[in-house]
C-alpha positions in Angstrom: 0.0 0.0 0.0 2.8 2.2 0.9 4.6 1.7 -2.3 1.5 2.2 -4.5 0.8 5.9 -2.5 4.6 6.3 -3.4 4.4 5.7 -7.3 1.0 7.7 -7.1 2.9 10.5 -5.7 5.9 10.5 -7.8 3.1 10.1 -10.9 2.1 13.8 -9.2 5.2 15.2 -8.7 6.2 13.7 -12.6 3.4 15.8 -14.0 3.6 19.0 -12.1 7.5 19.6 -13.2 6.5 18.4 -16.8 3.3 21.5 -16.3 5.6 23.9 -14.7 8.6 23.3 -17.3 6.0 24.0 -20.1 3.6 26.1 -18.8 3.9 28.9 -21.5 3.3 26.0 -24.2 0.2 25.6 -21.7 -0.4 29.5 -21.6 -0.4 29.7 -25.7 -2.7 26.6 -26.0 -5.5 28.2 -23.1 -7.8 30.5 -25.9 -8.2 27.3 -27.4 -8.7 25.1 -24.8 -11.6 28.4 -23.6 -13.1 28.0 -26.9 -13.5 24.2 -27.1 -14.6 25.0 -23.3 -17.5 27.9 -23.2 -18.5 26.8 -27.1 -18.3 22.8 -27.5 -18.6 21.4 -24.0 -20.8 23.7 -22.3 -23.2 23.5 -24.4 -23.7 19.7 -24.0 -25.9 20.1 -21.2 -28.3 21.7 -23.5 -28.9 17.8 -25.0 -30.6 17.2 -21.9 -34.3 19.3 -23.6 -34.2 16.2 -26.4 -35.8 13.8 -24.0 -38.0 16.8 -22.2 -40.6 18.9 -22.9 -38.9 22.1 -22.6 -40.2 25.8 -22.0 -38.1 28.5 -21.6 -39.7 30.0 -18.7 -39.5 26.7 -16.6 -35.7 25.8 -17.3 -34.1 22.8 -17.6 -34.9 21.3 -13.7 -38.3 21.7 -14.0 -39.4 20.9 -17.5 -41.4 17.6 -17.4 -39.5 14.9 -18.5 -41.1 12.7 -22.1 -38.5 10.5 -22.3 -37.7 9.3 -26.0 -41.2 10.8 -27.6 -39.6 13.3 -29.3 -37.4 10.5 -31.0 -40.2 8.7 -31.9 -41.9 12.2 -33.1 -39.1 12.5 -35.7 -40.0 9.0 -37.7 -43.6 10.2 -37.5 -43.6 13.2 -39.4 -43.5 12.7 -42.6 -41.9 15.5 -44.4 -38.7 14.4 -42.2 -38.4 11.8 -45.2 -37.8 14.4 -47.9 -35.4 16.8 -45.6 -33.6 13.8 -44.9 -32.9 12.8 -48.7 -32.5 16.4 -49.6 -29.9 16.9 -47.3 -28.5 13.2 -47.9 -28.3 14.3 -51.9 -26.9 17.2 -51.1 -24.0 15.7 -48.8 -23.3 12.8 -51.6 -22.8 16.0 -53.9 -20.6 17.9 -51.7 -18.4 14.7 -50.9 -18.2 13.6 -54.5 -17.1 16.8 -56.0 -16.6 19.5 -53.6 -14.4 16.7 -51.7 -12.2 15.7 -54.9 -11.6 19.1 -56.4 -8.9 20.6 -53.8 -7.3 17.0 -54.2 -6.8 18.1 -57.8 -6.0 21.6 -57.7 -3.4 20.1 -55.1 -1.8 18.1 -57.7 -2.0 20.7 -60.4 -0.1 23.1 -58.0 2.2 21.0 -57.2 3.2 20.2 -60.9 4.0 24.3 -61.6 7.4 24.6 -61.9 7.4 28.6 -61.9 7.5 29.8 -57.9 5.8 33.4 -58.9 3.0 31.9 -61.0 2.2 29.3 -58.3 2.0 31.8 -55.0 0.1 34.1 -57.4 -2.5 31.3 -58.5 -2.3 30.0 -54.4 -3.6 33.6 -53.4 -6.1 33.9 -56.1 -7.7 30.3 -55.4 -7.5 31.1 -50.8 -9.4 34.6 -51.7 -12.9 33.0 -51.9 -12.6 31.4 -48.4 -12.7 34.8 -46.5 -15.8 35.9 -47.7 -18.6 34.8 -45.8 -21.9 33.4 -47.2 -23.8 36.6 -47.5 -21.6 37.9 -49.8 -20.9 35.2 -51.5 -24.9 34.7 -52.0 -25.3 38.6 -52.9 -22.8 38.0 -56.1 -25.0 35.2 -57.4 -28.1 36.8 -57.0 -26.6 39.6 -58.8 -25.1 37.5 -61.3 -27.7 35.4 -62.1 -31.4 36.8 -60.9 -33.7 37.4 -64.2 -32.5 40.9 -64.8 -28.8 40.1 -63.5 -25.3 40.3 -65.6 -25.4 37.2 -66.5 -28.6 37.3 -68.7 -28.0 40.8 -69.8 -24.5 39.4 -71.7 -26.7 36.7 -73.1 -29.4 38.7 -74.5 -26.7 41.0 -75.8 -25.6 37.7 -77.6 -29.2 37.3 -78.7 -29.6 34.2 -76.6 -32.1 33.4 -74.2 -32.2 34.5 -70.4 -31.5 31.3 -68.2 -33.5 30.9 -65.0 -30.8 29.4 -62.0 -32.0 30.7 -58.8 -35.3 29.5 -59.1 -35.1 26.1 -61.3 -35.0 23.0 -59.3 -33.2 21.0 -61.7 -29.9 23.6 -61.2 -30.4 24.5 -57.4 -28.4 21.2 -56.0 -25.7 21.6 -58.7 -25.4 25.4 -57.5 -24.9 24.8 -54.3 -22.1 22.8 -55.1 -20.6 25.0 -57.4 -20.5 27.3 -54.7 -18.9 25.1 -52.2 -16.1 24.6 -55.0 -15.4 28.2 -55.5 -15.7 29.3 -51.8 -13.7 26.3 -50.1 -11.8 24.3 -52.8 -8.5 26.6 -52.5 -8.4 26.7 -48.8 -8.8 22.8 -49.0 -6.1 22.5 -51.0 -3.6 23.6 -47.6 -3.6 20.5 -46.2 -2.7 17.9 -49.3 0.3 20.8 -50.4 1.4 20.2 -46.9 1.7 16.7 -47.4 2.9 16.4 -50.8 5.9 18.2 -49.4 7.0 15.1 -47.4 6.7 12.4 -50.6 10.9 11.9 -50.8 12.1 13.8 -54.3 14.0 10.8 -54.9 10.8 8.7 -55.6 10.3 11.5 -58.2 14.1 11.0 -59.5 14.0 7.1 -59.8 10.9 7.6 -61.5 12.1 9.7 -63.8 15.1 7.7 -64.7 12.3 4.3 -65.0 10.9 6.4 -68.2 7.8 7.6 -65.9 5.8 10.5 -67.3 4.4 13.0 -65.5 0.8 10.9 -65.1 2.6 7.9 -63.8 4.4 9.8 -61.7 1.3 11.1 -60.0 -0.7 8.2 -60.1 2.4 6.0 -58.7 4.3 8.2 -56.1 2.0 11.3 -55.7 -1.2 9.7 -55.4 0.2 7.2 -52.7 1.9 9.6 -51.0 -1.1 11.3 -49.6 -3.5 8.8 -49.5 -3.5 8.4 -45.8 -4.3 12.5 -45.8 -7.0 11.6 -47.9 -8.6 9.1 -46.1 -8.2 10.8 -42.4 -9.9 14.0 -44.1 -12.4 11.6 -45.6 -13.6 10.1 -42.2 -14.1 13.3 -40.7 -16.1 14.6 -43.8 -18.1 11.8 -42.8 -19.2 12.9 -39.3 -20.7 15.7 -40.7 -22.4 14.0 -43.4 -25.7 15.6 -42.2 -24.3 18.9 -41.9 -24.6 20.5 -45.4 -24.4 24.5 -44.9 -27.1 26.6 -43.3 -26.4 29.6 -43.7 -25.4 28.7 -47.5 -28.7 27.2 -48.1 -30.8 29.5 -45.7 -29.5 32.4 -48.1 -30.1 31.1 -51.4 -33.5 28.9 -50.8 -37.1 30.2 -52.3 -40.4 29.1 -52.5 -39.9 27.4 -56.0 -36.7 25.1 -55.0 -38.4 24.1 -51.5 -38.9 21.4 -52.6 -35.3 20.6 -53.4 -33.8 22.7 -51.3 -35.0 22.4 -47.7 -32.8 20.2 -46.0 -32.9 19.1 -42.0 -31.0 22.3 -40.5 -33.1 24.8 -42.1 -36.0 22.5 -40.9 -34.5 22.6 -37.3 -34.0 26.6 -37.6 -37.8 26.8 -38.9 -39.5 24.2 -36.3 -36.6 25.6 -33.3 -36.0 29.3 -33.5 -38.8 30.8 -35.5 -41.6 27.9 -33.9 -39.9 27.6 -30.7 -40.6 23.9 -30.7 -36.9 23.7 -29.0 -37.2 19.6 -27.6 -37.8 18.5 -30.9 -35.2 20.2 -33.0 -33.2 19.3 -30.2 -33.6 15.4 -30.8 -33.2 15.7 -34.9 -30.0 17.9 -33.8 -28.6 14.9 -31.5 -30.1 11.9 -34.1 -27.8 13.5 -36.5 -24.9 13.8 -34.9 -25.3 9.9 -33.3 -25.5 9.0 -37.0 -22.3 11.2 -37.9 -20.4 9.7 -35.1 -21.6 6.0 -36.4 -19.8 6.5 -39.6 -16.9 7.7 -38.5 -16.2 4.7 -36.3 -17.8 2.5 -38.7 -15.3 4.1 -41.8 -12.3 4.2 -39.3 -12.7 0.7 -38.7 -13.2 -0.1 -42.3 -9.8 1.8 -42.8 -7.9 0.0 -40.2 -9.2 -3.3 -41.3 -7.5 -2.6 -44.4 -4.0 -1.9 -42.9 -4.5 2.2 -42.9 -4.0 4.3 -39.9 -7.5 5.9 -39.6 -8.5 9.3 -37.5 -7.8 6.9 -33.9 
């Protein structure tokens, strides 16, 4: 007993020199640690109004307690069903396309040979990333609203005005399109930073084996960062669910509805505007139980398969 107190005290003592020896490491690292704190954490205890019947004036203590009827609430409305596949559709899109692209543009950057032309085309593809999504929205509705830019220059050409904002066929592929111009350069930060640590000498053998430059990406660069590409991949998935409010919220209208509402704009609609807060609640924790079921289920997939995985 004596020597167990002893190790347990010298495990003490152990981590209170390591603290001390880095506590401005510690000091730099605290805003963050605040912000996963007050903004992540906290907020947790907010879950509890998913199995309650929750008003505002009574609180959390003393709202009656419903158990799991607002879960079973969710798979008895029925327009659930077609907020769910909207939003699903949506995701597949994003992760498809809007996932691949800065993969790409990676590659493509890291083929330019000139420095200057490759920091310039860096700067120009980051730009869009900055701007938040009511600007971004404002420049298509000015682009491409029924008197916009876009179909003055086409009746100048003496074609017809095309109809985007409002078509149902073109609102999905939009939003996409969006994603890719908004995110797709600031994606790109991560796969440069790991093409830098493929060896140059693969690149030399290569080169020496009669590889062109497509072999050489699909060979050695390709390879090189697949494990970057899968880590980034699982953690796209938790968030499958999690397609862009304020993106949508901005550009949705009564004739894409249809195609457009998805489950957080439902949950903004029913929560905020309704104040039916126990019910958004459960469709806000259903979704992330169902993001956190495919990351484990993907990671294990992944380490099954000899990769490393997120854990």
């Amino acid at each position: 007993m004596a020597a167990r107190i002893g190790n347990i005290n010298r495990r003490h003592d152990g981590w209170r020199r390591r603290f001390i020896s880095e506590r401005y490491l510690w000091l730099m690292a605290l805003p963050g640690l605040l912000y996963f704190l007050i903004y992540k954490y906290v907020p947790l205890m907010g879950v509890v109004i998913a199995f309650q019947k929750y008003k505002p004036v009574q609180g959390f203590l003393r709202s009656d307690w419903v158990g799991l009827d607002n879960f079973r609430r969710i798979f008895d409305t029925p327009e659930i069903e077609k907020y769910f596949i909207n939003t699903a559709i949506i995701s597949c899109y994003q992760i498809v396309f809007a996932f691949t692209v800065p993969i790409v543009i990676a590659i493509m950057l890291n083929e330019i040979r000139s420095a200057a032309f490759k920091k310039i085309a860096q700067t120009l593809l980051y730009l869009p990333h900055f701007l938040s999504w009511v600007v971004v929205a404002g420049i298509f509705y000015l682009l491409f609203q029924s008197d916009g830019q876009i179909n003055h220059l086409l009746v100048s050409w003496g074609l017809h005005p095309i109809n985007i904002l409002s078509n149902k066929d073109n609102f999905r592929a939009m939003l996409v399109l969006q994603v890719i111009w908004k995110e797709s350069g600031w994606g790109t930060i991560i796969y440069l930073a790991a093409l830098t640590g493929i060896p140059p000498e693969l690149y030399e053998a290569a080169k020496m084996d009669g590889a062109g430059r497509l072999r050489q990406i699909y060979h050695i660069t390709l390879p090189g960062i697949r494990s970057t590409i899968l880590i980034l991949f699982i953690l796209r998935l938790g968030s499958v669910l999690d397609v862009g409010f304020e993106q949508i919220y901005l550009m949705l209208n009564a004739s894409v509805s249809d195609v457009g509402e998805v489950l957080d704009t439902y949950v903004y609609r029913m929560g905020v505007v309704n104040g039916d807060f126990s019910f958004t609640t459960a469709v806000g924790l259903l979704k992330g139980l169902v993001g956190m079921m495919l990351i484990v289920t993907a990671n294990r997939l992944a380490r099954a398969f000899g990769e490393r995985g997120v854990y």
